[in-house]
LUMKOL-305496 format. One record per residue (C-alpha): residue number from 1; x negated, y, z; residue in three letters. Coordinates in steps of 0.5 Angstrom, whole numbers, plus 500, padded with zeros to 3 digits. Layout:
BEGIN
{atom NUM,{X,Y,Z},ala}
...
This chain:
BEGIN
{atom 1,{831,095,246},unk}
{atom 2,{826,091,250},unk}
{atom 3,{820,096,252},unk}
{atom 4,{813,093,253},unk}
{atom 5,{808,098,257},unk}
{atom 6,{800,097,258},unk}
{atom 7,{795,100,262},unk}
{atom 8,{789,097,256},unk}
{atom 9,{784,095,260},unk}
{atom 10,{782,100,267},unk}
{atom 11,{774,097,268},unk}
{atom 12,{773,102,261},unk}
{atom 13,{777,108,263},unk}
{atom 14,{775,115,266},unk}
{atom 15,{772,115,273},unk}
{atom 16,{779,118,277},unk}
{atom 17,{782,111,273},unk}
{atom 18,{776,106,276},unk}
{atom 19,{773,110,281},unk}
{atom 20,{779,108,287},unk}
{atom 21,{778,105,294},unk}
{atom 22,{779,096,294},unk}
{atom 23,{785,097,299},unk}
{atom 24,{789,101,293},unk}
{atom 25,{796,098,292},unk}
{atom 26,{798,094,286},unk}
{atom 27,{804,100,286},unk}
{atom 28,{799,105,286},unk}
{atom 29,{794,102,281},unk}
{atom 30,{800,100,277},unk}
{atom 31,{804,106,275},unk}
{atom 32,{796,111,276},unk}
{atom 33,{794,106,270},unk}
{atom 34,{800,107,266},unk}
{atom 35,{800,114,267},unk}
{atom 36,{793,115,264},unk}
{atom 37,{793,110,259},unk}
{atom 38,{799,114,257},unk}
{atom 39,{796,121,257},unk}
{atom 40,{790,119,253},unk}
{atom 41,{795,116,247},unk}
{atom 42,{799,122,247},unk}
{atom 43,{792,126,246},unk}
{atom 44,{790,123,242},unk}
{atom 45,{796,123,237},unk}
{atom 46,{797,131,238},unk}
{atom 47,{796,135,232},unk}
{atom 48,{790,140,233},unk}
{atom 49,{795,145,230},unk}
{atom 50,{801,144,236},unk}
{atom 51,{801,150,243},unk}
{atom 52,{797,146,248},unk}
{atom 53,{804,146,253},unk}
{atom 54,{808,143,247},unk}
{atom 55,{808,134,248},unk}
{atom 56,{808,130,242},unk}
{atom 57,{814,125,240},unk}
{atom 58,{813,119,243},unk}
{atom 59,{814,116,236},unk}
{atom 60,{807,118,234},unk}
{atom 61,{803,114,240},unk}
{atom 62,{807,108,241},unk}
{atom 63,{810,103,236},unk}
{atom 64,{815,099,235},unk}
{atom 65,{817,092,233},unk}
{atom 66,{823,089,231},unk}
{atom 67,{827,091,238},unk}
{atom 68,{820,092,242},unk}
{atom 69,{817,099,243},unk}
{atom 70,{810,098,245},unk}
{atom 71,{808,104,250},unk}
{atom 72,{803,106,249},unk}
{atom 73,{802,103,241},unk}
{atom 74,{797,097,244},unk}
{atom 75,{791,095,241},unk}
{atom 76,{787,088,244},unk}
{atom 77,{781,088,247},unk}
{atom 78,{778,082,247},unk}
{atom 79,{773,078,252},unk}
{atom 80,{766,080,249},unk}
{atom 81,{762,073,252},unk}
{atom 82,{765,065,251},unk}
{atom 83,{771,063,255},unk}
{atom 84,{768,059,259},unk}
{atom 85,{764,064,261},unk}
{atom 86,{769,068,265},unk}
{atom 87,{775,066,271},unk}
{atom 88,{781,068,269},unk}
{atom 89,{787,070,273},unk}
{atom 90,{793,072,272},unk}
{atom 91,{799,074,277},unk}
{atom 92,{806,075,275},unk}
{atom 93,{812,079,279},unk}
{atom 94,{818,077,278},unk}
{atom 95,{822,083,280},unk}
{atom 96,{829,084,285},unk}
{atom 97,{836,084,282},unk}
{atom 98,{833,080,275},unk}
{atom 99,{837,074,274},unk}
{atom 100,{832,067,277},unk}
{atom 101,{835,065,270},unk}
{atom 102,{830,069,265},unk}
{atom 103,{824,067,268},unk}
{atom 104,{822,062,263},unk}
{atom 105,{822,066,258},unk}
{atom 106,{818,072,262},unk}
{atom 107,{814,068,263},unk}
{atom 108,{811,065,257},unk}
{atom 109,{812,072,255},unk}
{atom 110,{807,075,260},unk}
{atom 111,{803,069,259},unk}
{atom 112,{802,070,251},unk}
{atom 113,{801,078,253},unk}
{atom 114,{795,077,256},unk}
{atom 115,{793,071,252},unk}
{atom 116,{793,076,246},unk}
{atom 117,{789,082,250},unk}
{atom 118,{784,078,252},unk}
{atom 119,{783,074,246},unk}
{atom 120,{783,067,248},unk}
{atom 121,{788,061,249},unk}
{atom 122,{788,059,257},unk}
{atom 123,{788,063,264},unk}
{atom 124,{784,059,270},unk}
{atom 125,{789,062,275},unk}
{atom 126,{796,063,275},unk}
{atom 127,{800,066,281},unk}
{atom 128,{807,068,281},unk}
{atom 129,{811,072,286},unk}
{atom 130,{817,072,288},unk}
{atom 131,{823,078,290},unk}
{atom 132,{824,078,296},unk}
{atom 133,{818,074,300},unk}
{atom 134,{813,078,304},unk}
{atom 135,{809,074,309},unk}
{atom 136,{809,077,316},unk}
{atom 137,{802,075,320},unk}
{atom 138,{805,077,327},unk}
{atom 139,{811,072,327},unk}
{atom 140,{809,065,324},unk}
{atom 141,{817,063,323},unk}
{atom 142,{818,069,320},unk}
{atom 143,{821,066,313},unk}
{atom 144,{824,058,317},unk}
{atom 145,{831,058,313},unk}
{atom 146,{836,053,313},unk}
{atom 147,{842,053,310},unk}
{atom 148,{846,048,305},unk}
{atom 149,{841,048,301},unk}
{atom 150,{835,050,306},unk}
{atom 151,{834,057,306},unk}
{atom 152,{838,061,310},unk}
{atom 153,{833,067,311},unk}
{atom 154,{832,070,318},unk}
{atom 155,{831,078,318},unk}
{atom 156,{823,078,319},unk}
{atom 157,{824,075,312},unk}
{atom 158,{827,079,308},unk}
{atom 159,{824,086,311},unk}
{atom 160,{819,088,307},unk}
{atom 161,{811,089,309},unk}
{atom 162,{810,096,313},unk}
{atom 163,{805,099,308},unk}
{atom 164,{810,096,302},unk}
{atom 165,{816,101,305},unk}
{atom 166,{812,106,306},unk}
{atom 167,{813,111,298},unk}
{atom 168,{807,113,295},unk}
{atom 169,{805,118,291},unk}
{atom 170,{813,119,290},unk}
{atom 171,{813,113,285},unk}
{atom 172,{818,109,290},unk}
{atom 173,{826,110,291},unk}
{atom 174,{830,109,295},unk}
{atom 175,{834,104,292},unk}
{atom 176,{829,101,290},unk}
{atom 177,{828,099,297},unk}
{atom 178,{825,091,297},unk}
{atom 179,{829,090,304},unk}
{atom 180,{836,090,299},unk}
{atom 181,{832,083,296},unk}
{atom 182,{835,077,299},unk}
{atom 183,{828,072,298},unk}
{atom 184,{830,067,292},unk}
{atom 185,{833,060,295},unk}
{atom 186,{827,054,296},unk}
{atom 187,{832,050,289},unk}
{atom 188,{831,057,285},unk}
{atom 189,{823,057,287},unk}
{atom 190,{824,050,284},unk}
{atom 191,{827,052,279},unk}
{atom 192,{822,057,277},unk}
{atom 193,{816,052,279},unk}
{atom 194,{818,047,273},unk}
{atom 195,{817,052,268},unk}
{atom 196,{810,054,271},unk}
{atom 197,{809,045,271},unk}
{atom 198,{810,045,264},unk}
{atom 199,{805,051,262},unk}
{atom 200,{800,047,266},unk}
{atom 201,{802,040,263},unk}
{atom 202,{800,043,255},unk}
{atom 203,{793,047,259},unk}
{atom 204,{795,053,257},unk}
{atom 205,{794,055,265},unk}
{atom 206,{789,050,270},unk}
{atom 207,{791,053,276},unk}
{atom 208,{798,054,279},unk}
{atom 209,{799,060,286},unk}
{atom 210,{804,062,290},unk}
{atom 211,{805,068,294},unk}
{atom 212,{807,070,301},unk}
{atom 213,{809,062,303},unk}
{atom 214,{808,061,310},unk}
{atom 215,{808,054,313},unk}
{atom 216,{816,053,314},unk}
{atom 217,{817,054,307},unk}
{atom 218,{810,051,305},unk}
{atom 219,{812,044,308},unk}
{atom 220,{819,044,304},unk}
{atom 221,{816,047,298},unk}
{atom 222,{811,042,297},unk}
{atom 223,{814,035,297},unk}
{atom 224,{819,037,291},unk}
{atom 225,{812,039,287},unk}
{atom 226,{810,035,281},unk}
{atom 227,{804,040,279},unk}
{atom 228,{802,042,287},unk}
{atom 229,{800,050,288},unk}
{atom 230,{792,050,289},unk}
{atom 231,{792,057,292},unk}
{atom 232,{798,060,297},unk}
{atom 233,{796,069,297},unk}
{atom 234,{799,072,302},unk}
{atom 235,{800,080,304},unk}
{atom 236,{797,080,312},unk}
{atom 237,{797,086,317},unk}
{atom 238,{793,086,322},unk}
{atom 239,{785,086,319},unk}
{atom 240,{787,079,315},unk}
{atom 241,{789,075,322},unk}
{atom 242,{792,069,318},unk}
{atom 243,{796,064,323},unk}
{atom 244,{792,058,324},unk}
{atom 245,{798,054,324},unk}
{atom 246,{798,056,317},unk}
{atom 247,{790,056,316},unk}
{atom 248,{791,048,319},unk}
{atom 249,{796,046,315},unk}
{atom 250,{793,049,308},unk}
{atom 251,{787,045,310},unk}
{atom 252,{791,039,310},unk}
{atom 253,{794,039,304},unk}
{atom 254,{788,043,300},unk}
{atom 255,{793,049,298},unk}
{atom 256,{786,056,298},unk}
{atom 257,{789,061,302},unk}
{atom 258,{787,068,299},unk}
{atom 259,{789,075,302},unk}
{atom 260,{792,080,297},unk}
{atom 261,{794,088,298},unk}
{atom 262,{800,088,293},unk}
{atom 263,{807,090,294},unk}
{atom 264,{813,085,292},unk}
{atom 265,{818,090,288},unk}
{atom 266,{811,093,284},unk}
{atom 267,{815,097,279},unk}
{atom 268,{822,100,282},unk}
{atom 269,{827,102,276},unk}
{atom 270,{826,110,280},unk}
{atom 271,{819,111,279},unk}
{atom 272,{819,108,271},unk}
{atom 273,{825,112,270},unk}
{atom 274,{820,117,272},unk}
{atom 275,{814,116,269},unk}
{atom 276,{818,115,262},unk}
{atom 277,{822,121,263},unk}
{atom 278,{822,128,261},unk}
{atom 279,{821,131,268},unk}
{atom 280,{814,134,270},unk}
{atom 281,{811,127,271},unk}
{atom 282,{814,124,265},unk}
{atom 283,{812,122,258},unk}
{atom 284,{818,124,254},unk}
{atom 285,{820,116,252},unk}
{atom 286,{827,117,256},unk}
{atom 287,{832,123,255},unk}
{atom 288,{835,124,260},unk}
{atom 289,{843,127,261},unk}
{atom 290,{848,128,256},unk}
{atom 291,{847,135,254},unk}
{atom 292,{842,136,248},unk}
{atom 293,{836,139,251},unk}
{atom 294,{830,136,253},unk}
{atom 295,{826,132,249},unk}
{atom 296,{828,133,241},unk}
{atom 297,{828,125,239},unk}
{atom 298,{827,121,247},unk}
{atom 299,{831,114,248},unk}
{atom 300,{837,115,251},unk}
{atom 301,{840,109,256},unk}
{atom 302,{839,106,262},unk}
{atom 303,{832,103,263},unk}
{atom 304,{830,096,268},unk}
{atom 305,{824,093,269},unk}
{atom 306,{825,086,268},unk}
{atom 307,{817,084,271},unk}
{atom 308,{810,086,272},unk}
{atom 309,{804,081,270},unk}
{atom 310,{797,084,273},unk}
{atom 311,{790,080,269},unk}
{atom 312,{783,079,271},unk}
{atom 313,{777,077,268},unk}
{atom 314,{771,076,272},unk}
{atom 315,{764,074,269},unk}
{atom 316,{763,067,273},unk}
{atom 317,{754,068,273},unk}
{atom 318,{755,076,275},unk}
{atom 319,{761,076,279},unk}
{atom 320,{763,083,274},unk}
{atom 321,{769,084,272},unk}
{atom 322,{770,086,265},unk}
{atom 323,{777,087,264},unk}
{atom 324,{784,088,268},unk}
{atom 325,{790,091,266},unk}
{atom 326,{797,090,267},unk}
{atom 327,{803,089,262},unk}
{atom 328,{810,092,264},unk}
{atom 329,{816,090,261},unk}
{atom 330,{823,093,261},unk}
{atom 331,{830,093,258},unk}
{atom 332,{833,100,255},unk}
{atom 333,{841,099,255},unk}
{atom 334,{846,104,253},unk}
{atom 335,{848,108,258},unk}
């Protein structure tokens, strides 16, 4: 069963859900959101005459469809001025130990998600990050790589970013551990970005964005582009030093660079098991163990995140945003 789980729009929510400092994580933002979106549905849905400490069936505030469970049921929330009015950016996390091989699907299903939340046929951005890859300001080389086919990682590469190491709120687990992901290879990247060309060919996306490219793997990235990346997002450490090497070398090739607060591995399997688990922080989707306690009627099996997609739509004329939010995906197997 595929589970589809969604934040609804967070610029509309209660005020512990807006009211949060810029330098939050995505991690934090992510799992806070879905934990309150979740909170209002199952309120919602509670029958007046239940005891207040009794939850809900997960049936009475999500739906299903075919094969996907929508958690919480979710209903669009459209743009409310013209779509020229806004700036649109998508970012899609594709995640750790999930098959390179799945991401065109994912990809166009993130894309259409959106597209439908937010009522409208095209995103002006569209960023993707990929396992594995974290940007280390302090050491130019730190994702040079070279093997058969070019990339051969060193160990600055692949360690995560010291705040993504850090857990937060208890929504990380050990092994979930971004420093167990080996970055992609420059041919898997490609493989990927061929889909990412096709989006854009059919306008359904105008811009195209990598994440955590230093200049060693921006200079054997973009000769094997046909859709070149307009915007190179990277995660810095030290009050947003970024290298001038990298500064130079973007200029020259008209690659925007941005800063980002976000972790890698946004969604480890640990804290969504724990978020739709039956535990004190969880909603009861999931049923846990063999025996016969717990949750009367919670889905048994094994859960993985397969990716994340984060949404932003900024009215050009005001600079407001008007809606972000973000879609999860997951697989539930039999355990």
């Amino acid at each position: 069963m595929k589970l589809i789980l969604s934040t609804s729009n967070i610029m509309t929510g209660t005020p512990s859900l807006i009211r949060r400092p810029t330098f939050e994580k995505s991690n934090t933002e992510l799992t806070s959101s879905l934990r309150a979106n979740f909170a209002a549905h199952k309120s919602s849905s509670a029958p007046t005459t239940s005891p207040p400490t009794s939850k809900p069936s997960y049936q009475t505030w999500t739906t299903q469809q075919d094969s996907t469970l929508y958690i919480p049921t979710h209903t669009p929330s459209p743009l409310s001025e013209p779509r020229e009015a806004y700036d649109i950016t998508v970012k899609l996390f594709y995640l750790p130990n999930i098959p390179a091989s799945r991401r065109c699907v994912q990809t166009r299903e993130a894309i259409d998600l959106v597209l439908r939340e937010l009522g409208t046929t095209s995103v002006d951005l569209l960023i993707v990050s990929f396992p594995g890859l974290s940007f280390d300001a302090d050491d130019e080389d730190s994702d040079n790589d070279a093997d058969g086919d070019g990339d051969v990682v060193t160990p600055s590469d692949s360690a995560p970013n010291s705040e993504d190491a850090i857990p937060s709120s208890g929504d990380n687990n050990n092994e979930d551990s971004e420093a167990q992901t080996a970055p992609d290879s420059t041919t898997t990247i490609l493989t990927t970005w061929r889909t990412l060309e096709t989006l854009h060919d059919t306008s359904l996306v105008s811009k195209l964005g990598i994440s955590e490219f230093g200049c060693a793997r921006l200079e054997r990235f973009l000769p094997l582009t046909r859709v070149r990346p307009s915007v190179d997002q990277i995660n810095v450490r030290d009050c947003c030093v970024v290298p001038k090497p990298l500064i130079l070398y973007a200029k020259k090739e008209g690659v925007e660079l941005l800063t980002h607060n976000d972790c890698t591995n946004v969604l480890p399997r640990g804290t969504l098991r724990e978020i739709l688990g039956e535990g004190e922080k969880g909603v009861g989707v999931l049923k846990e163990g063999k025996g016969e306690g717990g949750v009367a009627d919670g889905l048994r099996g094994d859960v993985e995140p397969q990716w994340v997609v984060k949404y932003t739509a900024v009215v050009k004329d005001r600079g407001v945003v008007e809606s972000k939010g973000y879609f999860a995906a997951a697989e539930l197997r039999d355990a």
